[in-house]
C-alpha positions in Angstrom: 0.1 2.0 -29.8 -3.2 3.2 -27.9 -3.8 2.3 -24.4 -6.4 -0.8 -25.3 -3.5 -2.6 -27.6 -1.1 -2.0 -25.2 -3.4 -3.7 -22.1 -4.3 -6.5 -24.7 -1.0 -7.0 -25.3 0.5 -7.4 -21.3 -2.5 -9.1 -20.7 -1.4 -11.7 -23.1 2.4 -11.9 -21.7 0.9 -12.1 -18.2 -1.9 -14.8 -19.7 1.6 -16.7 -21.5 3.3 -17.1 -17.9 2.9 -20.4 -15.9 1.9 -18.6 -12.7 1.5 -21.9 -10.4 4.6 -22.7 -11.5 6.4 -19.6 -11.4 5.0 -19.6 -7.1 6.5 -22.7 -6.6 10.1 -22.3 -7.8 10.6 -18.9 -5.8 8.7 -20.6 -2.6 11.2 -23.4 -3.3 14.3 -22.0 -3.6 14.1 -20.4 -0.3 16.6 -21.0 2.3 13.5 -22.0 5.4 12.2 -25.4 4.9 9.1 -24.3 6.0 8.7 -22.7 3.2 10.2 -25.3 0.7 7.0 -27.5 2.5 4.3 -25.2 1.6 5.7 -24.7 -1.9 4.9 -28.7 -2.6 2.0 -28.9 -0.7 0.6 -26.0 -2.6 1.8 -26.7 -6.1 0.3 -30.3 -5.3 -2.8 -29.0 -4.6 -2.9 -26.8 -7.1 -2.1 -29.1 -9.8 -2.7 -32.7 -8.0 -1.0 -35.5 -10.5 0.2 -38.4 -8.5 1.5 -40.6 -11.8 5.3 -40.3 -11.2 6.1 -43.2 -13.7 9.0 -45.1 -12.2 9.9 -47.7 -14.9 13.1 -49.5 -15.4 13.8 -48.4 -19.1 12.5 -45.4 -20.3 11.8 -44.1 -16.3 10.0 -40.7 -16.3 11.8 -39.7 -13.1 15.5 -40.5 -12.5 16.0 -43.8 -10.9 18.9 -42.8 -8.7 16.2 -40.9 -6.1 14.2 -44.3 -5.6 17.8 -46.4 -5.6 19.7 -44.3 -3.1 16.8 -44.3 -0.7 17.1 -48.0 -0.8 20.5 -48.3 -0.5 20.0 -46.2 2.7 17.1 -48.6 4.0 19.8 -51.5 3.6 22.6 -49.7 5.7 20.5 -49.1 8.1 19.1 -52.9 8.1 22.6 -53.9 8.2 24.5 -51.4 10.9 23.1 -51.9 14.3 21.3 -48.6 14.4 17.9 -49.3 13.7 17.1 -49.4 17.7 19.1 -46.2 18.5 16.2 -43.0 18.8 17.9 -40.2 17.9 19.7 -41.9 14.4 15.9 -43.3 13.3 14.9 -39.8 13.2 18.0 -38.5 11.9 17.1 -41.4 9.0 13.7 -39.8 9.0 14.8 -36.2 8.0 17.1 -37.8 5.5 15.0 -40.0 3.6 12.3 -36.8 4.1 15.2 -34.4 2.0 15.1 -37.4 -0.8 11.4 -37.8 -1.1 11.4 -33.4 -1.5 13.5 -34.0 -4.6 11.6 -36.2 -6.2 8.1 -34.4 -5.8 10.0 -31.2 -6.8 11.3 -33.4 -10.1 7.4 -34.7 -10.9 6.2 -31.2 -10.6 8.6 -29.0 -12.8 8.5 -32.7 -15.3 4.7 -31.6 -15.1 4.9 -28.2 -15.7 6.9 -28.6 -18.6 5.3 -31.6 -20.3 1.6 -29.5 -19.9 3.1 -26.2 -21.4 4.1 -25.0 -24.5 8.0 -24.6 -24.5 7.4 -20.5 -25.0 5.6 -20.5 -22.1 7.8 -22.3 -19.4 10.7 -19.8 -21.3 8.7 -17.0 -20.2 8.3 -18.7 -16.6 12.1 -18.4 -16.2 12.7 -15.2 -17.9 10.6 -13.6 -14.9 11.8 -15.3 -12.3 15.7 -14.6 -13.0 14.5 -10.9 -13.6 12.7 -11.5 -9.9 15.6 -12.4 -8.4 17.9 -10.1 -10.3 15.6 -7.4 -8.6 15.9 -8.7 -5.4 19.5 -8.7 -6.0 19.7 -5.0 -6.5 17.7 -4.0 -3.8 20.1 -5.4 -1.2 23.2 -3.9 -2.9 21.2 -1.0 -3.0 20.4 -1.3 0.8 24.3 -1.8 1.3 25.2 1.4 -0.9 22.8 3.4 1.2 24.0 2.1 4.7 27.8 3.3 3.4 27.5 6.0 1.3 29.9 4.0 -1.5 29.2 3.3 -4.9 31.4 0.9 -5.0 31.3 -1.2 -1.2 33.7 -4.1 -2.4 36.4 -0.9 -1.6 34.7 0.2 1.5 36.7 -0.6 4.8 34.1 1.3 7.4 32.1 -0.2 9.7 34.9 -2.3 10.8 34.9 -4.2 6.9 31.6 -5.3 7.4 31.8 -5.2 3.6 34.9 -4.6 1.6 35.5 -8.5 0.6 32.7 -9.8 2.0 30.1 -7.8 0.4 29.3 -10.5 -2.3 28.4 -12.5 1.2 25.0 -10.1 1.2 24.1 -10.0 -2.2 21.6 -13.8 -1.4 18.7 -13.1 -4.4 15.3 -14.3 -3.9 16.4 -17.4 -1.9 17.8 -15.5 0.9 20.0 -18.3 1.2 23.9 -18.7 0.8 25.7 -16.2 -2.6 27.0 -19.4 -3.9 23.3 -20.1 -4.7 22.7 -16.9 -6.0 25.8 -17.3 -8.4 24.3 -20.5 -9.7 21.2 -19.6 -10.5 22.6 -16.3 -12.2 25.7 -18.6 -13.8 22.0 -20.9 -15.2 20.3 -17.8 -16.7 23.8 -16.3 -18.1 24.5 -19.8 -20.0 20.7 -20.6 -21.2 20.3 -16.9 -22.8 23.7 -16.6 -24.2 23.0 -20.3 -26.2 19.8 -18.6 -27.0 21.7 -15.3 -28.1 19.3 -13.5 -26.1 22.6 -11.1 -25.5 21.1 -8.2 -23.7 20.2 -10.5 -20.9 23.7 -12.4 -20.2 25.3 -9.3 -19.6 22.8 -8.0 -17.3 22.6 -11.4 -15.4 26.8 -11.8 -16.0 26.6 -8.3 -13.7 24.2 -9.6 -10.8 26.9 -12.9 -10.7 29.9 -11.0 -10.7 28.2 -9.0 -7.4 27.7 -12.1 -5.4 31.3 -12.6 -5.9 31.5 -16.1 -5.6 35.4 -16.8 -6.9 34.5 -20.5 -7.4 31.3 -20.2 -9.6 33.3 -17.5 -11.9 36.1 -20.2 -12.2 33.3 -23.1 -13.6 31.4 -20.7 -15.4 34.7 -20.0 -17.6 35.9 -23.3 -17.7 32.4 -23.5 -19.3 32.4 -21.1 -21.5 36.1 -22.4 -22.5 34.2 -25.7 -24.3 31.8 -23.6 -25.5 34.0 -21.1 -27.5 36.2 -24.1 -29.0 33.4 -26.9 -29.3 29.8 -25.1 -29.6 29.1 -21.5 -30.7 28.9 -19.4 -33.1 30.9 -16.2 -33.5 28.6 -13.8 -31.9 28.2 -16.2 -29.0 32.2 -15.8 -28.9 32.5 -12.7 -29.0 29.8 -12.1 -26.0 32.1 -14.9 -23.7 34.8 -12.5 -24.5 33.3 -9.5 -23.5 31.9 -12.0 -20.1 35.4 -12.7 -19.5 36.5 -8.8 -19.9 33.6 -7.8 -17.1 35.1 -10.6 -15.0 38.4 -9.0 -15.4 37.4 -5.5 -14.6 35.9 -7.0 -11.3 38.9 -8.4 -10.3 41.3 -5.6 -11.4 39.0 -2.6 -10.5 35.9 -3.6 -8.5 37.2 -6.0 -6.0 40.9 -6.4 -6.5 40.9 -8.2 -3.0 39.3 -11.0 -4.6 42.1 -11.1 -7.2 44.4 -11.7 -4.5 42.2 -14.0 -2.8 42.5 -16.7 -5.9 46.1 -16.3 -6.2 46.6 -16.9 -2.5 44.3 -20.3 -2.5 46.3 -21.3 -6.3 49.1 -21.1 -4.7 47.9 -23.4 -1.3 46.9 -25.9 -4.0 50.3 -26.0 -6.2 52.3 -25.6 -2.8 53.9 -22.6 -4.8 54.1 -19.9 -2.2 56.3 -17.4 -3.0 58.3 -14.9 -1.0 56.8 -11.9 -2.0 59.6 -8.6 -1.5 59.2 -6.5 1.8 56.9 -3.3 1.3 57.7 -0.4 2.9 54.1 0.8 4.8 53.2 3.3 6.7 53.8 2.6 11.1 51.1 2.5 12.6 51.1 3.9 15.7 50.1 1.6 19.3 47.5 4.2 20.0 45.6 4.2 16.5 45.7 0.2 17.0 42.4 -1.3 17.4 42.3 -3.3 20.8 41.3 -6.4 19.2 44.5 -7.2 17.7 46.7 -6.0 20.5 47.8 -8.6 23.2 47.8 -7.9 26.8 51.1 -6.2 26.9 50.4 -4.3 23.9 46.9 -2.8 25.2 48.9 -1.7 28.9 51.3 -0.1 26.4 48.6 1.9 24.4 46.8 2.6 28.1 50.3 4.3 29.3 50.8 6.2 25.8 47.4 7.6 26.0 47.8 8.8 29.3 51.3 10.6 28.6 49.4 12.2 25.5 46.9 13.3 27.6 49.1 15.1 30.3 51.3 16.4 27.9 48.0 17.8 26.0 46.4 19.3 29.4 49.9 20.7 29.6 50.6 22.4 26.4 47.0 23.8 26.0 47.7 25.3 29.9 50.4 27.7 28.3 49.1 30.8 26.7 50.8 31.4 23.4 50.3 34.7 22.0 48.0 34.8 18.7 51.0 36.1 16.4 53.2 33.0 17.5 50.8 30.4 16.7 51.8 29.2 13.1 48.6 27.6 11.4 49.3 24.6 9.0 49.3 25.2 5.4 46.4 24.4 3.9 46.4 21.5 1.5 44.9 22.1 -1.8 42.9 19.2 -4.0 43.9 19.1 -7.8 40.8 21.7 -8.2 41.8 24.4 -5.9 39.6 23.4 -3.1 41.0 23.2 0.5 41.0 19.5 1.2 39.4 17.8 3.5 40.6 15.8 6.4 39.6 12.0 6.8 39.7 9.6 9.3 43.0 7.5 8.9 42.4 4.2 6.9 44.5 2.3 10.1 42.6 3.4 12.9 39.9 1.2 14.3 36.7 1.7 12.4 38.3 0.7 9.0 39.5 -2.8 10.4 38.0 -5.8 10.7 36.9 -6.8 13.8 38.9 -10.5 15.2 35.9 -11.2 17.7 34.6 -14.5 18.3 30.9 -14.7 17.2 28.7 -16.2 19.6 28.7 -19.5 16.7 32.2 -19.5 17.0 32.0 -19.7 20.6 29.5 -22.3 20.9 31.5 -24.5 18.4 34.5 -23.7 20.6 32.8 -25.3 23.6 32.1 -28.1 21.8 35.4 -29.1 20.8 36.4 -28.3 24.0 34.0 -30.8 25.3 34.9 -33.4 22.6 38.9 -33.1 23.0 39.6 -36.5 23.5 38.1 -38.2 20.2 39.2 -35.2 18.1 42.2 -34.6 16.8 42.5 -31.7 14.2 42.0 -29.3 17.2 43.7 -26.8 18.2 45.7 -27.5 15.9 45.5 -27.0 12.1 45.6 -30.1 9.3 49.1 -30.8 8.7 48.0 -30.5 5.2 48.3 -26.7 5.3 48.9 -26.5 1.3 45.6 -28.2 0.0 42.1 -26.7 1.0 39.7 -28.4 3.6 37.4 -29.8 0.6 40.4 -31.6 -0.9 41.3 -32.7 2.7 37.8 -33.7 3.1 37.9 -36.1 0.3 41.1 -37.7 0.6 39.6 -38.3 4.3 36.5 -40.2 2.7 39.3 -42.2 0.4 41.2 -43.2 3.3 38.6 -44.3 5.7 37.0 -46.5 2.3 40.2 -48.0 1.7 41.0 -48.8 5.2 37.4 -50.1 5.2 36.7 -52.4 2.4 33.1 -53.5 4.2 31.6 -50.0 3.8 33.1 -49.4 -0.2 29.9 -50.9 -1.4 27.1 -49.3 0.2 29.2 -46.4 2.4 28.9 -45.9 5.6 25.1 -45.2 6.1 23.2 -41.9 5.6 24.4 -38.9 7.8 27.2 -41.2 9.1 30.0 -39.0 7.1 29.5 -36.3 4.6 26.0 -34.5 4.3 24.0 -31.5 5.5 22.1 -34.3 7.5 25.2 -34.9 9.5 25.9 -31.7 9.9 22.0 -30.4 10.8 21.4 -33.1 13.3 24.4 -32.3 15.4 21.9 -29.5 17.3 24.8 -27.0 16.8 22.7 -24.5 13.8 25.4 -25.4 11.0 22.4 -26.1 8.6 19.5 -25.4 9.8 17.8 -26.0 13.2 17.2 -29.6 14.9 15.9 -30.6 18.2 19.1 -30.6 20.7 17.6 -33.4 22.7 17.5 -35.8 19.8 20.9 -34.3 18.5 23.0 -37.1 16.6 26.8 -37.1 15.5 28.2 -40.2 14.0 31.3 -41.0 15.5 33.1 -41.0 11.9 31.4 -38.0 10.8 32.9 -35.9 14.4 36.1 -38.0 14.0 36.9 -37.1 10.4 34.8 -33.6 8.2 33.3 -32.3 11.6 36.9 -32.3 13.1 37.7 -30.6 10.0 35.2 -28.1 9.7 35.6 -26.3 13.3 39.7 -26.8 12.5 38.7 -23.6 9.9 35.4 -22.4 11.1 36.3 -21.3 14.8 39.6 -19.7 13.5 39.9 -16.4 11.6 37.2 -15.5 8.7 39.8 -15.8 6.2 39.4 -19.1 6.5 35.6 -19.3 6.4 35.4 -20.1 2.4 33.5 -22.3 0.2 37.3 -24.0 -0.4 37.4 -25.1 3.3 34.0 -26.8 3.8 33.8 -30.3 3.3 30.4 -29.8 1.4 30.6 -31.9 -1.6 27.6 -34.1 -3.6 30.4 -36.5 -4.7 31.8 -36.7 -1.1 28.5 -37.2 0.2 27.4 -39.9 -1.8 30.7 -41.9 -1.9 30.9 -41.6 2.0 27.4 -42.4 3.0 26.2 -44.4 0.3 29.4 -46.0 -1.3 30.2 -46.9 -4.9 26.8 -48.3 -5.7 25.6 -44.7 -4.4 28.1 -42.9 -6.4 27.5 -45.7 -10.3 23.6 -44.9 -9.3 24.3 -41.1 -9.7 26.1 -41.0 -12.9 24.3 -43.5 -14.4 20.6 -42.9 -13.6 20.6 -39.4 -12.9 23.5 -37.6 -15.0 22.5 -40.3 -17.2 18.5 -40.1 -17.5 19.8 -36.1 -19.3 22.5 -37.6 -21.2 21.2 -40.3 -22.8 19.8 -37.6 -24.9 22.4 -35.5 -25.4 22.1 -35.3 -29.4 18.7 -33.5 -28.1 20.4 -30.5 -25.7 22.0 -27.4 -26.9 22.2 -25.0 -23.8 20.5 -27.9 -21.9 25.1 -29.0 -22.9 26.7 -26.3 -20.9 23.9 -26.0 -18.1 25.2 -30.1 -17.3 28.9 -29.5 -17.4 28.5 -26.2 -15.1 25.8 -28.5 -12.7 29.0 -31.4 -12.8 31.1 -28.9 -11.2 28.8 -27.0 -9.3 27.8 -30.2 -7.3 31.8 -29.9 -5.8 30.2 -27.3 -4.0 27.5 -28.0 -1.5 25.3 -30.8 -0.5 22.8 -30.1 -3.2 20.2 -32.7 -3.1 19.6 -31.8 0.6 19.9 -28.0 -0.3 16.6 -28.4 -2.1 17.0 -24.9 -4.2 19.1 -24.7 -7.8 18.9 -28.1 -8.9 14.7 -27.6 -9.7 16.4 -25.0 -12.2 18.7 -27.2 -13.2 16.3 -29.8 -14.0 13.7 -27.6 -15.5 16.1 -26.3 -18.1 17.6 -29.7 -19.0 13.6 -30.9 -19.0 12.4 -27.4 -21.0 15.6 -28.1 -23.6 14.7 -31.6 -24.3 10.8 -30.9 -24.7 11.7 -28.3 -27.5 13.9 -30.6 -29.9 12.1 -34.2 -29.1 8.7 -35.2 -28.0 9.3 -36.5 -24.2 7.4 -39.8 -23.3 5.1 -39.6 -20.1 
């Protein structure tokens, strides 16, 4: 191929990409809201349709955006609050995160009703390989900064890694891992349906380094009802081989995760079993890090430094003669080489470090100032067996049923369970809000907030996706009740599956979105469900002819 046919032909692939498009769902996905903002305002001005056809039958935007903003407008008609400052513009921010998702919805709807089907596939082939990329290049970054091939094993730096490193590995968003697992669980699902085989394994590899125990698990409960319901035997065999790079992670990789799962299967099933003493290695008081020592301890270490330090002054006072002085063998490596000496594994550098961050201490001080209405702290939930998720929801289910007046229509938006509540408390848990107009329900602090700083100001074991309350179900039973929750399934799940004859990968990208909204308040996270609605959208304009 000469040089002109090989410039005709990128200039065609670039020509075949839906560039405004493309823009706005990496601007989107971003974790700043400022940026989210100029992604619509741009993609509006760049392609400026205002039609969003809302109609009660065949509606060309899910009905359940326009009905839970209404459902919010009546709670706060009906509960006292419309006079109180600081709730209307909580309200405000809410019923702003709403109105993002349905101007997100009318633009990727646009962008796939005004392109050929080839085109928009092109659109998301690039930007997965964009944030595959970006992906790299910050395990890269954290393989230069250690010096290890593989940091999931690296306990330097005080295990700034080691477990965590999937924590680092955010993608194009910049925003939480869990994101980046989504959208890589998205492209590993719609190419492997398209047996487009080369690509789920490279984007299988960038999920398995975010690490993200909890996507892995929905991704193979996925793939389970797609290997006994819907594929062919190639597409089986590729889920096999999937399932053999998730067990090589697990075994080899990370084996700390490994344990990690076990350890929160077993706080679910209340089966925790007495594992059999291990001999280890003593550590001695003086290679102890002071960090995990207690007061007596670190006087202890203090006095057994000095001793070692006398008796060192002392013995290096006393001239031995040269032929005396025995010198240790030297140890020799399996290939003859004198081996190296290393820093021991239990001194202080290789463990982690037990400090309070400075967001710990701030959400320490303000427990410590709201002590008398809460009641999970200092304590821990007496239900130590089940995660803080599950705790969250059986909170939600208690309050209801203790509360018949609110099962309807909830208890009112950022009154319970949602990133609103959580943002508007002025305390940076998601995302900055003015601290003089700072708003906490007194259910929401009484009941998930209690429950969240019961984990979160405690060790970082406990800082997992297990133990937030972060849930869309949660969030819309809570706040919004079960007209909220019947509004969901049937106008939103429901505006994809009333076609469902129509959807082959648009199938499996549904079921893993069902479980993947467990997770995190999605709607207000404004970042993977555009995907998720752009593939669903993309899938049903390729096998029907979609009504404007």
């Amino acid at each position: 191929m000469n040089i002109a046919a090989f410039t005709s032909k990128l200039r065609d692939q670039v020509r075949s990409i839906d560039w405004r498009l493309l823009f706005f769902l990496l601007l989107f996905v971003n974790v700043k809201l400022a940026v989210k903002l100029v992604a619509i305002l741009l993609i509006f001005i760049l392609r400026p349709q205002f039609k969003f056809g809302f109609r009660l039958i065949v509606s060309r935007i899910p009905l359940f955006y326009p009905l839970v903003i209404l459902i919010a407008l009546l709670n706060l008609l009906f509960s006292g609050l419309i006079m109180n400052i600081n709730y209307d513009l909580a309200f405000i921010t809410g019923i702003f995160f709403w109105i993002m998702c349905i101007l997100a919805f009318h633009q990727v709807r646009l962008a796939v009703e005004k392109n050929e089907p080839a085109v928009v596939h092109r659109t998301l082939l690039v930007f997965f390989a964009i944030n595959a990329i970006v992906s790299l290049c910050i395990y890269a970054g954290i393989v230069w900064e250690t010096g290890a091939i593989n940091p999931y094993r690296y306990q330097g730096n005080f295990q700034k890694y080691f477990i965590n490193t999937g924590d680092y590995i955010k993608g194009i968003s910049f925003d939480t891992s869990t994101t980046n697992a989504v959208l890589n669980a998205f492209a590993v699902i719609y190419f492997l349906v398209r047996n487009e085989f080369w690509k789920v394994i490279c984007f299988m590899a960038i999920l398995l380094l975010c690490g993200s125990n909890m996507i892995n698990i929905l991704l193979s409960a996925v793939f389970l009802f797609l290997f006994l319901f819907r594929s062919s035997k190639v597409q089986k065999s590729m889920m096999v081989i999937c399932w053999m790079m998730m067990a090589v992670f697990l075994v080899k990789i990370s084996p700390q995760n490994n344990q990690y799962i076990l350890e929160t299967w077993q706080r679910i099933t209340g089966n925790t079993r007495i594992s059999k003493p291990v001999i280890t290695h003593v550590i001695p008081i003086t290679e102890k890090p002071d960090s995990i020592l207690n007061a007596s301890e670190r006087k202890q270490k203090i006095a057994q430094l000095y001793i070692d330090s006398i008796t060192k002054a002392e013995f290096n006072s006393v001239v031995v003669p040269t032929a005396l002085v025995k010198l240790p063998d030297t140890v020799l490596t399996n290939t003859g080489k004198p081996e190296i000496p290393h820093a021991s594994i239990h001194t202080a550098p290789f463990q982690h470090k037990w400090d309070t961050t400075q967001l710990q201490k701030k959400l320490l001080r303000f427990a410590d100032s709201e002590r008398n209405s809460m009641t999970a702290l200092p304590v821990m939930p007496k239900q130590k067996n089940l995660p803080g998720k599950l705790i969250a929801m059986e909170q939600t289910i208690l309050y209801l049923r203790s509360h018949p007046s609110h099962l309807l229509t909830g208890t009112g938006m950022g009154n319970f369970s949602s990133k609103l509540a959580f943002r508007t408390t002025g305390l940076m848990l998601s995302g900055g809000y003015p601290v003089n107009h700072s708003y906490i329900s007194d259910l929401f602090r009484d009941n998930h907030l209690d429950l969240y700083l019961s984990y979160f100001v405690r060790s970082d074991k406990l800082h997992s996706l297990t133990n937030s309350p972060n849930s869309v179900y949660d969030q819309l039973l809570a706040e919004y009740g079960l007209l909220g929750l019947l509004s969901f399934l049937l106008f939103y799940l429901g505006f994809f599956l009333r076609r469902y004859r129509s959807l082959t990968y648009g199938i499996p990208v549904l079921l893993l979105m069902g479980g993947v909204f467990f997770t995190d308040y999605w709607f207000e996270q404004l970042s993977v469900l555009v995907i998720f609605e752009l593939i669903v959208l993309l899938n049903l304009k390729e096998t029907e002819s979609i009504k404007g």
